[in-house]
FISE-501293 format. One record per residue (C-alpha): residue in three letters; x, y, z. Coordinates in steps of 0.001 Angstrom, whole numbers, padded with zeros to 6 digits, always signed. Example, Ala and Ser with C-alpha at 12.3 -4.5 7.8 and 13.67 -1.06 7.14 Angstrom:
BEGIN
ala+012300-004500+007800ser+013670-001060+007140
***
This chain:
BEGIN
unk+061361+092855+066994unk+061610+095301+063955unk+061449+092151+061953unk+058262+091039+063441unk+056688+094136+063061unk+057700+094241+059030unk+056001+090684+058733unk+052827+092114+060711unk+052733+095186+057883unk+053096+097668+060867unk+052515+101396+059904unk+052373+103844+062553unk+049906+105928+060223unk+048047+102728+059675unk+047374+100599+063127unk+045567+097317+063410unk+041794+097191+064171unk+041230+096630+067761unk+040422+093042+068596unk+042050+090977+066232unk+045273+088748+066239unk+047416+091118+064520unk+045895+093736+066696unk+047318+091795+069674unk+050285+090904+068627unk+051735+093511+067057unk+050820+095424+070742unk+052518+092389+072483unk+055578+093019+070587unk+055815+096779+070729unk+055471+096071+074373unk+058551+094167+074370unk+060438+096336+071669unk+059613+099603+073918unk+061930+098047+076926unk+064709+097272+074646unk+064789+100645+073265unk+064862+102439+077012unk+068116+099869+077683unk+069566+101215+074388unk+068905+105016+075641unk+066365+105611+073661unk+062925+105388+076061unk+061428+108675+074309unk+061051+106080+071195unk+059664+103345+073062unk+057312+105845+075281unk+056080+107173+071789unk+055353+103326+070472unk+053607+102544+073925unk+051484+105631+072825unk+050468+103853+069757unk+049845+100637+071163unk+047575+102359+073418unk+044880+102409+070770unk+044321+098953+070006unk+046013+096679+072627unk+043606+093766+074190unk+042128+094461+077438unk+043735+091716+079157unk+047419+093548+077731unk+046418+096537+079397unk+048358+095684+082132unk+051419+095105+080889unk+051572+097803+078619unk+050445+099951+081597unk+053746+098621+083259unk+056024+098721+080023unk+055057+102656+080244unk+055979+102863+083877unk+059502+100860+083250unk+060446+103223+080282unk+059377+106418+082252unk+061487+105277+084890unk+064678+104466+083069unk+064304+107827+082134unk+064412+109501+085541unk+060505+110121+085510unk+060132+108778+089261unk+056730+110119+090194unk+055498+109118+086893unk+056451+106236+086376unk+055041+105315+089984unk+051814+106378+089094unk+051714+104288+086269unk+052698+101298+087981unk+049915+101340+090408unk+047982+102080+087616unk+048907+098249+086339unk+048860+096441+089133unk+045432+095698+089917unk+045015+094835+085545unk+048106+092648+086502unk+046278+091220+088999unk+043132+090258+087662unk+044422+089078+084000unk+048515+087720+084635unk+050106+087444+083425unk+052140+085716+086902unk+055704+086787+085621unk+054866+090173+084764unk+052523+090399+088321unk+055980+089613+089518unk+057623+091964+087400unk+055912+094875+088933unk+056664+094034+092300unk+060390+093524+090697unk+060677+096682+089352unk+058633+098883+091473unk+060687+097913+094513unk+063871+098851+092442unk+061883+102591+091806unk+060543+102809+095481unk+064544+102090+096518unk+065541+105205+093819unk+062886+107143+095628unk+064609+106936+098828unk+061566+104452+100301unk+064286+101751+101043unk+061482+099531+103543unk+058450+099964+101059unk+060917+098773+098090unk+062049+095929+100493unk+058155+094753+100607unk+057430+094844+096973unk+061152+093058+096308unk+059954+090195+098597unk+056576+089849+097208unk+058237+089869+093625unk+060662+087030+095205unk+057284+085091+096496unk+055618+085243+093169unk+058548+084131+091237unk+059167+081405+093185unk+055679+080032+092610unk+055477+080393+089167unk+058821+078871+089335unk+060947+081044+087460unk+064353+080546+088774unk+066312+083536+087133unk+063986+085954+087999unk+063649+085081+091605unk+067470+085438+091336unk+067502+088697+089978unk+064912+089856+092617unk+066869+088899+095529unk+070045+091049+093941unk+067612+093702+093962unk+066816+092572+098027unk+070703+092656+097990unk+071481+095824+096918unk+068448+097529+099036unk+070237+095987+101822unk+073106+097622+100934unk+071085+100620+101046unk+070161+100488+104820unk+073443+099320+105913unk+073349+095781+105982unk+076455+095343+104189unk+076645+091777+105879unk+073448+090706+104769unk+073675+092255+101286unk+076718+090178+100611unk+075427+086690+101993unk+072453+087557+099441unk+074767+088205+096700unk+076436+084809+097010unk+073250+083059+096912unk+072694+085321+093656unk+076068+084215+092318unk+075589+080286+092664unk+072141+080947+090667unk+073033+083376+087646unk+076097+080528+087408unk+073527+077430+087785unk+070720+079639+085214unk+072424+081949+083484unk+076349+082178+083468unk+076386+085389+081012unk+074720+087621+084023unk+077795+086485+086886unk+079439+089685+085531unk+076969+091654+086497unk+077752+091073+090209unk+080626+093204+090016unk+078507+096038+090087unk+077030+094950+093466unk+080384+094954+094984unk+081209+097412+093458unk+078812+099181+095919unk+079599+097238+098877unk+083313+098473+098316unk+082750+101489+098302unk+080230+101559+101568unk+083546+100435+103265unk+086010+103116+101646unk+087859+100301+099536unk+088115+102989+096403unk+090528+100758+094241unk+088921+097738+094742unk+085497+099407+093833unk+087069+101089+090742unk+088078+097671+089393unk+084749+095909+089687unk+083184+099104+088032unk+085274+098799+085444unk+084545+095391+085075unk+081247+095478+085180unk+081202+098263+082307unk+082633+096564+079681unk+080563+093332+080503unk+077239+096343+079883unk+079060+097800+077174unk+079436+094407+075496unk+075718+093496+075998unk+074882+096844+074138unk+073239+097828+077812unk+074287+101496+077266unk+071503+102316+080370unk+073493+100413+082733unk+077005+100983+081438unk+076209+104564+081326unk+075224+104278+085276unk+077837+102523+086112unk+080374+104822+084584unk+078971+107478+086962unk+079850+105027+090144unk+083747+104910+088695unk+083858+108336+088408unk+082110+107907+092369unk+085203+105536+093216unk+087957+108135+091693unk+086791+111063+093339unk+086476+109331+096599unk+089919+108046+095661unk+091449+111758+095182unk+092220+110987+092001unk+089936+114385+090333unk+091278+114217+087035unk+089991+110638+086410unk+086886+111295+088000unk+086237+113787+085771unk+086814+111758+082805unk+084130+109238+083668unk+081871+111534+085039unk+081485+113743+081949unk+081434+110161+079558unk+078575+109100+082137unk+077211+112871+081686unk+077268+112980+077676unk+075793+109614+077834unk+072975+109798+080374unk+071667+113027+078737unk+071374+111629+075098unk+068961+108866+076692unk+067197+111491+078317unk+068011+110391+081908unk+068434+114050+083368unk+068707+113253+087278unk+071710+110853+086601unk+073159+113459+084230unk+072584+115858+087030unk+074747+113830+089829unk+077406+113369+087207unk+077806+117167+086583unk+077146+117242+090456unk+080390+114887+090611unk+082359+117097+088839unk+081708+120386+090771unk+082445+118310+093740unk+085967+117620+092392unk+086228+121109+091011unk+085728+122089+095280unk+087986+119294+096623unk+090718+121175+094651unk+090115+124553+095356unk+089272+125277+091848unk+085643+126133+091708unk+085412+130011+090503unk+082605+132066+090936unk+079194+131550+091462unk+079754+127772+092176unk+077602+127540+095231unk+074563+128327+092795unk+075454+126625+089993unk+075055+123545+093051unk+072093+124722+094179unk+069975+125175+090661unk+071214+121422+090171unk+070015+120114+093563unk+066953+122245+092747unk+066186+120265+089627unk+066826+117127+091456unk+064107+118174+093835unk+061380+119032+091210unk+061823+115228+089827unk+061102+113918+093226unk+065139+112693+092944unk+066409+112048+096593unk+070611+109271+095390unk+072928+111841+096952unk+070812+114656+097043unk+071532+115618+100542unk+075452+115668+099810unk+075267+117616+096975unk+072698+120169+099042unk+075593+119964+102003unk+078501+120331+098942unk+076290+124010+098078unk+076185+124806+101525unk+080236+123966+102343unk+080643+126665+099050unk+078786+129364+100596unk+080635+128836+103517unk+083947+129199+101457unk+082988+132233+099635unk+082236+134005+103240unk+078509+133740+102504unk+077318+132771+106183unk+073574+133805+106428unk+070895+131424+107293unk+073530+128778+107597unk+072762+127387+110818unk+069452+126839+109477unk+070545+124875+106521unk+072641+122731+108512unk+069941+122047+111060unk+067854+119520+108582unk+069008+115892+109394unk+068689+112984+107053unk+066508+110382+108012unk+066705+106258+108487unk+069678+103937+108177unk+072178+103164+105288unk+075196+104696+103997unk+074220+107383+101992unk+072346+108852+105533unk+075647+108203+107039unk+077567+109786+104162unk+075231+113197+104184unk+076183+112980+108594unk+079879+112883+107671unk+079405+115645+105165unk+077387+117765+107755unk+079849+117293+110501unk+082423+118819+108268unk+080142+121727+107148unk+079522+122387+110360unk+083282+122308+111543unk+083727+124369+108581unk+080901+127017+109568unk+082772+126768+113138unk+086316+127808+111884unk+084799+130225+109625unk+083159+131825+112823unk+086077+131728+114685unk+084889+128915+117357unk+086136+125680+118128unk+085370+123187+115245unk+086418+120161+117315unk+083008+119126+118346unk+081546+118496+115003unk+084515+116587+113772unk+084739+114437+116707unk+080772+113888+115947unk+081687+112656+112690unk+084578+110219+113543unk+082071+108719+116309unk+079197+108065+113633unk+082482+105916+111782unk+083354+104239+115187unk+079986+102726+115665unk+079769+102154+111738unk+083235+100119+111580unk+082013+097760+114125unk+079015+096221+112041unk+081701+094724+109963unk+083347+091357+110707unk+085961+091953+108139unk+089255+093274+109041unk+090043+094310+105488unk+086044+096512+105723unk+087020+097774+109278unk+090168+099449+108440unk+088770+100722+104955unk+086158+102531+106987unk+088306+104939+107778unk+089057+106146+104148unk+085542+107438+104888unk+086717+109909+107581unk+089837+111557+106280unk+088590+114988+105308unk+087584+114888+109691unk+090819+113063+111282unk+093072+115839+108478unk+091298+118934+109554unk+091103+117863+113553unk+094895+116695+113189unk+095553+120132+111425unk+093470+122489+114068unk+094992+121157+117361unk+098186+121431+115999unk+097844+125110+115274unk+095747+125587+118427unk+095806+122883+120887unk+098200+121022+123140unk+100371+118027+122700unk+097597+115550+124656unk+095026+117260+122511unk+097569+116852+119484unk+097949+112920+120242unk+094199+112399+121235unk+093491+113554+117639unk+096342+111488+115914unk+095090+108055+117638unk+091512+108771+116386unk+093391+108640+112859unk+094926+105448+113023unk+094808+101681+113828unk+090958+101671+113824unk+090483+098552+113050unk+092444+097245+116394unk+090134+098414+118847unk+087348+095866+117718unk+087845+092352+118859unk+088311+089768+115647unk+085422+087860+114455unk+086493+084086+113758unk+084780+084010+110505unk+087903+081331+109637unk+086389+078507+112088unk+083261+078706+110172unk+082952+074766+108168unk+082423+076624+105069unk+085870+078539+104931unk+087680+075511+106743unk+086983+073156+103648unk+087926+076503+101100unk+090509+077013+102935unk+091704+073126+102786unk+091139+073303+099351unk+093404+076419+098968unk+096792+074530+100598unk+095742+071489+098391unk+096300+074139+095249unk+099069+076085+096727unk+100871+073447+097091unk+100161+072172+093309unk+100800+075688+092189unk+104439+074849+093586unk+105455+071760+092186unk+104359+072675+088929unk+106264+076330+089311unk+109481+074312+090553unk+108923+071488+087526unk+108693+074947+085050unk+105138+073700+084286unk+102502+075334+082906unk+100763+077121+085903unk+098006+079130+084430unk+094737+077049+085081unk+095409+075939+088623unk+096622+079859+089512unk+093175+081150+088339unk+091638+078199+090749unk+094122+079624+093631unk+092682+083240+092902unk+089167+081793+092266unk+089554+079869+095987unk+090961+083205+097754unk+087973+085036+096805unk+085668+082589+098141unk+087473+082914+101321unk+087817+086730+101389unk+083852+087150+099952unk+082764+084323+103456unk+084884+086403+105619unk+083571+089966+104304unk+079617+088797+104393unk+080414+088032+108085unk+078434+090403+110889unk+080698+092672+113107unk+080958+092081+117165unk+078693+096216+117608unk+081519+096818+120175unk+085009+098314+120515unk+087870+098963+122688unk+087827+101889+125297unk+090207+104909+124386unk+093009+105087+126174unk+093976+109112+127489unk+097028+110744+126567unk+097522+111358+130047unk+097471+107396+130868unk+099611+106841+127800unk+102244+109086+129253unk+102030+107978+132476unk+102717+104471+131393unk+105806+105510+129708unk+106949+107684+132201unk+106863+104527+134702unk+108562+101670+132000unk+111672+104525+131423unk+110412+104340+127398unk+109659+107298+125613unk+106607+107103+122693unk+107104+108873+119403unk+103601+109182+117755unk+104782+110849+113957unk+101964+112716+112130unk+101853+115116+109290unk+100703+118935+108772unk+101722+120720+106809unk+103582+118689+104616unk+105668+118517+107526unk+106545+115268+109791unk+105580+116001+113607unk+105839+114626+116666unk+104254+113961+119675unk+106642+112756+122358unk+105327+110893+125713unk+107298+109760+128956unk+109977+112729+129418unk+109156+115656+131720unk+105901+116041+130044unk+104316+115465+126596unk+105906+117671+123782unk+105497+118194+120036unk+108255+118818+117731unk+108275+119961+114218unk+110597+117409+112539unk+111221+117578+108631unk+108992+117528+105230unk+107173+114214+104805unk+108296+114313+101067unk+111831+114336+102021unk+110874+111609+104560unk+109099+108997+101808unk+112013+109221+099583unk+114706+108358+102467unk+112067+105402+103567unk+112125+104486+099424unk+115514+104186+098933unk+116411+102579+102467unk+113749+099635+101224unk+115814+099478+097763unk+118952+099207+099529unk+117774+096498+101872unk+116523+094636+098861unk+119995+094908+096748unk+121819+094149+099935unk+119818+090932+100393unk+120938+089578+096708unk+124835+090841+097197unk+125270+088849+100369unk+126884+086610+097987unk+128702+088851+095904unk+131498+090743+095295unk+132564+092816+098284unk+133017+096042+096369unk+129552+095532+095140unk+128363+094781+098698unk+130376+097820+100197unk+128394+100342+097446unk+125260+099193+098580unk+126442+099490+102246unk+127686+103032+101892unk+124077+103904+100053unk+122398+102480+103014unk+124622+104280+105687unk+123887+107673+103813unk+120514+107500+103773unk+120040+106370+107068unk+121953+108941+108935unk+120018+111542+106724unk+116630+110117+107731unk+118071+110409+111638unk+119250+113656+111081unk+115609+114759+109964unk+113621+112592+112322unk+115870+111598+115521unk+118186+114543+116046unk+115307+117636+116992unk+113887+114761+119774unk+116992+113132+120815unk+117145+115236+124239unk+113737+114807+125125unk+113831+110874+124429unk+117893+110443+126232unk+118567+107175+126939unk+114928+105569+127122unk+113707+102595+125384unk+111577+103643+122114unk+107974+103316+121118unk+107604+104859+118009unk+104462+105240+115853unk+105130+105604+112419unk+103352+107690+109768unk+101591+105840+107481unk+104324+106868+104454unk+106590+105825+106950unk+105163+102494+107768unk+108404+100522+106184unk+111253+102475+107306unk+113413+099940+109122unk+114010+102291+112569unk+116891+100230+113889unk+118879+100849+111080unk+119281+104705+112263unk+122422+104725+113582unk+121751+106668+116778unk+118941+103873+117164unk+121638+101235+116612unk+121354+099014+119863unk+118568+100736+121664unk+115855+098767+122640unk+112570+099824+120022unk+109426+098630+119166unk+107238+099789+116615unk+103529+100217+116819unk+100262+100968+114995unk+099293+103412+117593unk+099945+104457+121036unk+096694+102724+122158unk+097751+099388+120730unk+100990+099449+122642unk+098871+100657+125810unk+096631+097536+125275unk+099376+095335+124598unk+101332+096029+127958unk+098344+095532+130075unk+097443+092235+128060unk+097613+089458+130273unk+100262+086936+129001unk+099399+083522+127349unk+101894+080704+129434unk+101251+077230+127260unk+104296+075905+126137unk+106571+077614+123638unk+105708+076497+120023unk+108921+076265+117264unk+108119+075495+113881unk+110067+075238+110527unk+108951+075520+106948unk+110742+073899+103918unk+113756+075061+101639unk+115678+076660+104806unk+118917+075443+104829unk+119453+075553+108731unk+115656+075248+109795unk+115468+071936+111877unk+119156+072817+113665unk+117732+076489+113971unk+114451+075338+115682unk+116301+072033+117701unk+118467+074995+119474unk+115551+077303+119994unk+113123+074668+121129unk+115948+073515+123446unk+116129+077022+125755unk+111944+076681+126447unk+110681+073977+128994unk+108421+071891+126852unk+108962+073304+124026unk+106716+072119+120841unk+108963+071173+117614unk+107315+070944+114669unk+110126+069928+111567unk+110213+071239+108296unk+109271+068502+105851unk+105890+067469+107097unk+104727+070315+109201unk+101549+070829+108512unk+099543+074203+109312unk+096941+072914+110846unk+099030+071411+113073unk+100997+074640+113685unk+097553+076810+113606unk+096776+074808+117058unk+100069+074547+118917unk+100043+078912+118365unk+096690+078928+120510unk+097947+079373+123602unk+101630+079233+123305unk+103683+081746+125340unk+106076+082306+122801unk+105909+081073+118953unk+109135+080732+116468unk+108251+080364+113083unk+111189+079379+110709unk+109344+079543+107515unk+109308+081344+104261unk+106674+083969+103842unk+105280+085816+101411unk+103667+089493+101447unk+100836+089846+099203unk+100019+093562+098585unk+097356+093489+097197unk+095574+090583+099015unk+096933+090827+102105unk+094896+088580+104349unk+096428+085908+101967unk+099996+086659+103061unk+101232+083250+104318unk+103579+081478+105494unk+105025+077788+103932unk+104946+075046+105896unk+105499+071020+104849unk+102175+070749+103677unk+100642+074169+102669unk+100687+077632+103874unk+099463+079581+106821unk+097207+082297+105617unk+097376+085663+107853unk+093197+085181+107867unk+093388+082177+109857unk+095482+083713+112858unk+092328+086011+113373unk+090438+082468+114481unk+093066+081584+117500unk+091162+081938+120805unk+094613+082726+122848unk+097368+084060+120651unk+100791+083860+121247unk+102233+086989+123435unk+105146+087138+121467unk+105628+085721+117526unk+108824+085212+115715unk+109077+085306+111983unk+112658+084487+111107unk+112697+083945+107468unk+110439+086158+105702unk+109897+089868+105262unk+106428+089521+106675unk+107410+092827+108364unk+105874+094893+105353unk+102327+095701+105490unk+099950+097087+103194unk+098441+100904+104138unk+094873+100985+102721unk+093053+104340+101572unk+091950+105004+105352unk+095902+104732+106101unk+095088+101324+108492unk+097855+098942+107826unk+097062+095156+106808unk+099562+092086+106820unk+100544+089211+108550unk+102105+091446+111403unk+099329+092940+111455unk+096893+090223+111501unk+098886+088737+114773unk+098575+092326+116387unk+094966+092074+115662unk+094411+088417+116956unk+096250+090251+120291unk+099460+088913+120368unk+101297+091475+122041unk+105074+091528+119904unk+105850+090438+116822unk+109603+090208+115427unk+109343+090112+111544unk+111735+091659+108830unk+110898+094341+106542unk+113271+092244+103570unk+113835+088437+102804unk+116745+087883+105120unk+119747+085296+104220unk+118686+081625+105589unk+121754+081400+107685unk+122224+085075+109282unk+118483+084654+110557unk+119098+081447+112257unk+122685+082807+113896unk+120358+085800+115105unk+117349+084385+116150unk+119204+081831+118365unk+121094+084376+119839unk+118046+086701+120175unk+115736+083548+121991unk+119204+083006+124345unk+118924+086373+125663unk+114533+086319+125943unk+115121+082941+127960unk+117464+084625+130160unk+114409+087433+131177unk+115248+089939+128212unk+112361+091778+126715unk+111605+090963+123161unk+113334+094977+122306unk+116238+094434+124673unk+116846+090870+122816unk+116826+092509+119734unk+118294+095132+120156unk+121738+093611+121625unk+121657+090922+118975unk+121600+093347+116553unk+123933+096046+117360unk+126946+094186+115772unk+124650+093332+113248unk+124011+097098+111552unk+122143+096248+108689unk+119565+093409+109587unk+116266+094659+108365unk+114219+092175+112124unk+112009+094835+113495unk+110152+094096+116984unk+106430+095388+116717unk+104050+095978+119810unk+104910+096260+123034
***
């Protein structure tokens, strides 16, 4: 453009005369110039050119310099003026074209109407933009336009429709313009963190950076470094937040975009207060910044930073005219309404505790706004990351009726901090014909991606197509509506009573205080015991999972070796039952065991503890699952046994199970197919699945099973109309499960558990071929004979110490 303007003779102290060619186009490219300067940080320059052009561009310009003004004012946080000079160039638009740039305003006023807050009016213009282009027939921009509609959608909550518009948006920028499929990142970005899914957010900001950063867009990479520092403090990880927020800060005020800058040094004072490290006078340094925020008609995450200078004054002991602060409530839908509510409810249980009153009720407000919130989402992996949003409520609820309430008010509060996600009934978002042929296509690969790992082929291009697949899977399944309704809460008082009457006693473990509690329900009556420091707890848990691993690969080995490992193992598991089963041993006697694990805590393999040795246990998500679980009428089809290749004793292990069930359905190892398998679990009454498994941490509804002809993918189980009541995984460690941010575990376990199959019997470690078979034929002996799936495992186990099978559910 500088080019063109040398050829034209351009001198700022010498413009063209109105009304001739060089007149017009040296305007028309100043015009275009101006909006490449404000995406290079520099719209003071291109402001000050438009201001030149002014003087001698052709009436029929007029509109689209009117509009180039209102663009570059906007880019640098003017709102109100830049508004006013878009309506100022819409009826010139109008009258002279041209078309695209008619469009353009629509375009880009709807994107300035959605920074304004005015998420409906920037929803008409969008559409109107979309209308136009589509007429004039300009492909790219009508995509671009609806990833504007996409994100606004976003905006107001839709985070279903936002993402079934951002597919659409996808298959164009790839069909029109493959160099702008990066920026999609962003967009999810946003959608991941609407759904508390911090590290997957901080990945696709990242990504989406260096694709700006690359395209010399420092406007947008500069933006989007404030949304990673968004995704680390969310995260609780202050010191990286920091980082990006000051970069985004430093770089937002040299291209003059104050209100951005603002909510960057906003971010940082926010992480200053998470940390208790705000020193004086913080609660006005928030204020003057929310002030200035005001005065340029700002509104992105104004109300939580005006609730963030309101929580300080609370914390400094500065309580006047609170109430009335706290009585102003945001307006519309979306997420950054419900955001400000979540941050309200916890000023105002804050306010409470400062007061000396009960705080409960405006927690308990908060975690119900999340309830109803979690169940617009179809996706398991968005309903359990919902909770991330919530953990500043479920810790300080969790923390106050420990120090002041009662055991049933102490388990209430734990169950409305954990398993979520299993109170809303699955959507089968895998039955859909779109993710049936992906997910086809997926074994097809899989199995590919085998043979050439076994041949010691080059894998590379058809494991990006396996990834590639996955995410077309996981992006159908997230884009997918939720059911709007839930499961009822089950009492504590029903909870205990159902114990009390099946002789089991429930262990719900929680944490305050850096210290592992308990909640105990079926004895006399329900109790809480201080047990010992989580810290201490983690480690035992870490190095009990290291010595199950080592004592899987010295089964063959020298005994010495094996003994070493052994001895580790019996240390550390008589330390962890000294800290966790000794203070509740009395209450619990000689009951069966229900125990509800700790997040941290979610791998420790409980039968290993020696005074657990024998004793029929189950292990649960929450004492509500295992309350559902019981009552869960049972599924009586015939009993389904399945083997997957490379098992050395999987069709004698399944012809001896399948022989103790009446019509029993065998399905062999070489050719079973999972399809096949898929159907025969709808229904069954009990499934055994001889198969090796794999656990994929991070991408867990892709943990699968191997069968003859591809795998069974833990996504597909949430399809089955009538699961299984009780699941057998015999040769995998499909046990382990993946705790996201809001501490709701995901996995193939999990997934089952979800689908509402009532007990699952999975390993937390890859278990030798032939010791599973030996014990799961003995363990399918004893459930034939009338055993429960604990008492089975339990007795087949006790002369087994170390087996790592755990029974989960009821």
């Amino acid at each position: 453009m500088r080019e063109a303007l040398d050829l034209l003779d351009w001198e700022p102290a010498r413009l063209p005369e109105p009304g001739t060619a060089r007149a017009r186009l040296t305007a028309k490219i100043i015009m275009v110039l101006s909006v490449d300067l404000a995406l290079l940080g520099d719209s003071a320059e291109g402001l000050r050119l438009l201001d030149l052009a002014d003087g001698f561009v052709a009436p029929v310009d007029r509109g689209v310099l009117l509009h180039q003004r209102a663009y570059n004012l906007w880019q640098s946080g003017r709102l109100s003026d830049a508004l006013r000079w878009f309506e100022e160039a819409e009826p010139h638009l109008a009258a002279n074209g041209p078309d695209y740039m008619h469009a353009a305003l629509f375009h880009n006023r709807g994107s300035l109407w959605r920074d304004l807050g005015e998420r409906h009016r920037a929803l008409e213009d969008i559409q109107r933009a979309i209308e136009v282009y589509k007429r004039v027939d300009i492909p790219i921009n009508r995509a671009k336009a609806i990833h504007i509609e996409a994100l606004i959608r976003l905006d107001l909550g839709e985070v279903h429709k936002a993402l079934s518009g951002l597919d659409e948006v996808r298959e164009q920028y790839r069909r029109y313009a493959p160099e702008l499929e990066s920026f999609i990142d962003g967009s999810y970005a946003v959608a991941l963190l609407h759904v508390g899914l911090w590290r997957q957010s901080a990945e696709r900001w990242e990504a989406a950076i260096a694709t700006q950063r690359l395209a010399g867009d420092r406007s947008s990479a500069a933006i989007s470094e404030f949304w990673r520092a968004v995704a680390a403090f969310e995260w609780d990880n202050f010191e990286v937040a920091e980082q990006w927020a000051r970069r985004a800060m430093n770089s937002l005020y040299e291209q003059g975009n104050e209100p951005m800058a603002f909510l960057a040094r906003l971010l940082i004072l926010q992480g200053q207060f998470d940390s208790k490290n705000e020193g004086p006078g913080f609660a006005d340094k928030v204020q003057r910044l929310c002030d200035a925020l005001e005065q340029r008609d700002w509104t992105l995450r104004l109300g939580q930073a005006k609730i963030l200078a309101i929580r300080a004054k609370i914390r400094a002991g500065d309580l006047d005219g609170i109430e009335e602060l706290l009585q102003e409530e945001p307006g519309g839908p979306g997420y950054d309404v419900l955001s400000e509510g979540l941050a309200r409810c916890l000023a105002t249980a804050e306010l409470a505790t400062a007061r000396g009153l009960d705080p409960m009720p405006g927690l308990q407000t908060g975690l119900d706004l999340l309830d109803e919130y979690r169940t617009t989402f179809g996706s398991v992996e968005f309903q359990a990351g919902v909770s991330a949003l919530g953990v500043q409520l479920s810790s300080k609820g969790l923390t106050h009726t420990t120090n002041h309430g009662t055991p049933a008010d102490m388990l209430r509060w734990a169950e409305r901090c954990r398993a979520q996600a299993l109170r809303i009934p699955p959507v089968k978002s895998s039955a859909h014909p779109d993710a049936l042929e992906a997910l086809g296509r997926l074994r097809q690969a899989r199995q590919e991606l085998w043979d050439l790992q076994v041949e010691g082929k080059d894998a590379a291009e058809i494991l990006a197509y396996v990834s590639e697949l996955e995410a077309e899977i996981r992006d159908h399944d997230r884009a997918k509506p939720g059911p709007r309704e839930q499961a009822e809460r089950i009492a504590p008082e029903e909870i205990h009573e159902l114990a009390r009457s099946r002789e089991t006693a429930v262990v719900s473990l929680f944490e305050v205080g850096g210290m592992v509690r308990a909640v105990l329900a079926g004895g006399v009556a329900l109790r809480h015991v201080q047990l010992m420091p989580l810290a201490d707890a983690t480690e035992l848990e870490r190095r009990l999972g290291a010595d199950l691993d080592a004592l899987r690969r010295t089964f063959h080995h020298p005994e010495r070796l094996r003994q070493s490992v052994e001895g580790s193992m019996r240390r550390n598991a008589a330390a962890l039952a000294e800290g966790i089963w000794t203070p509740i041993a009395d209450y619990v006697g000689d009951r069966q065991v229900v125990m509800i694990p700790h997040s941290k805590l979610a791998w420790v393999p409980w039968p290993l503890l020696p005074p657990l040795r024998g004793r029929p246990l189950t292990v649960v998500p929450s004492a509500e699952v295992w309350w559902r679980a019981v009552h869960r009428p049972a599924a009586n089809g015939p009993a389904l046994v399945a083997a997957g290749p490379r098992l050395v004793r999987a069709d004698s292990e399944i012809a001896s199970i399948g022989g103790l069930y009446r019509d029993a359905k065998l399905i062999r190892a070489e050719r079973s197919d999972p399809e096949e398998v898929l159907k025969a679990l709808d229904g069954a009454s009990v499934a055994h699945l001889a198969a090796h498994g794999h656990h994929e941490p991070d991408n867990v509804l892709f943990s699968r099973l191997d069968f003859g002809l591809g795998p069974l993918n833990a996504y597909e189980l949430l399809g089955l109309d009538q699961p299984p009541t009780q699941v057998v995984l015999s040769a995998c460690d499909l046990g382990r499960s993946t705790v996201e941010v809001g501490n709701e575990t995901l996995g193939f376990t999990a997934a089952l558990l979800h689908a509402g199959t009532s007990t699952v019997v999975s390993s937390l470690a890859k278990v030798p071929d032939e010791m599973a078979a030996e014990m799961m034929i003995d363990y399918h002996r004893r459930c034939a004979a009338g055993a429960t799936p604990a008492e089975a495992l339990a007795a087949v186990g006790e002369h087994r110490p170390w087996h790592p099978f755990v029974a989960f559910g009821a």
